[in-house]
C-alpha positions as a printed Julia matrix, in Angstrom:
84×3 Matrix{Float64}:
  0.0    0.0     0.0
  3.19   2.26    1.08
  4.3    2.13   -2.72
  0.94   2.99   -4.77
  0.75   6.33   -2.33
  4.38   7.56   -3.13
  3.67   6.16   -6.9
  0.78   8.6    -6.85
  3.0   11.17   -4.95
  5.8   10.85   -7.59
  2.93  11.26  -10.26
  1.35  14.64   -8.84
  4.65  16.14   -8.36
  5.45  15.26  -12.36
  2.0   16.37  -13.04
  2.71  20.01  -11.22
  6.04  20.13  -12.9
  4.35  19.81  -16.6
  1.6   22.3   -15.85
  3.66  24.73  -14.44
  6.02  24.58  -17.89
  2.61  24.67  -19.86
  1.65  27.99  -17.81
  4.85  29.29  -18.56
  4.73  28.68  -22.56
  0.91  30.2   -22.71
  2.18  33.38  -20.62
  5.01  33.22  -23.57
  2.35  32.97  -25.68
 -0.03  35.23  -24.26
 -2.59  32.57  -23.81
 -4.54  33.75  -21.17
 -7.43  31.09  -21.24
 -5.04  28.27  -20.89
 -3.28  29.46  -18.21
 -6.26  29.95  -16.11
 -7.49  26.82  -16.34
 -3.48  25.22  -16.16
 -4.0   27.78  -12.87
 -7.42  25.76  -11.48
 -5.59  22.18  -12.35
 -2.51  23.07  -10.66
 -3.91  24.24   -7.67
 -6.4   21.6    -7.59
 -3.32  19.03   -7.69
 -0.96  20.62   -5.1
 -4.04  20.56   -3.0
 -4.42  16.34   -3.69
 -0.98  16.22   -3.2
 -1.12  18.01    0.21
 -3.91  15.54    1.57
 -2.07  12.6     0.32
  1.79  13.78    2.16
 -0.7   14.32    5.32
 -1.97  10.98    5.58
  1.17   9.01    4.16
  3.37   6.87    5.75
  6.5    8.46    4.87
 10.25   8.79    6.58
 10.88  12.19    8.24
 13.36  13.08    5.42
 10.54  12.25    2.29
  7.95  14.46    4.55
 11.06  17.42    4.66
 11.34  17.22    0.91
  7.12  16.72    0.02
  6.74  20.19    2.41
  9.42  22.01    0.79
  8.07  21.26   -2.8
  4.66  21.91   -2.01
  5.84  24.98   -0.51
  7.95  26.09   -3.61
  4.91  25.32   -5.71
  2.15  26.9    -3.95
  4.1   30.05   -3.53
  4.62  29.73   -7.77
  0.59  29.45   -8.04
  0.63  32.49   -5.81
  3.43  35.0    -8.22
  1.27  34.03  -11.11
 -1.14  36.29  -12.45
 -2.94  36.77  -15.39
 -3.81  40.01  -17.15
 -7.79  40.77  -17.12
């Protein structure tokens, strides 16, 4: 059981890390409409991600690095802005 949560860990964190690259290329872009809705998916999978690091069964130094990135991440979701 220990292994399919940090497989789905491992998968949300690769899932942020594309999303946040797609946000980048439509700001690039100046695709507004994608990068709100790359916004809503990204925040709605650091939020998974947070509820599954609360509840798993992970060694004190996986927990230290899971914080950190969700940290680093949220605070990304929370520079970006788009133009009205």
């Amino acid at each position: 059981m220990p292994s399919d949560i940090n497989s789905e860990i491992k998968k949300l964190q690769d899932s942020i890390l594309r999303i946040e690259e797609s946000i980048a290329e439509y700001l690039r872009m100046k695709y507004y409409e994608g990068v709100k809705k790359s916004l809503r998916l990204l925040e709605s999978d650091l939020k998974y991600l947070s509820i599954l690091a609360n509840g798993a069964p992970i060694n004190k130094e996986e927990d230290r690095k899971l914080m950190e990135f969700l940290r680093t991440h949220y605070d990304y979701l929370q520079k970006i802005s788009v133009p009205a």
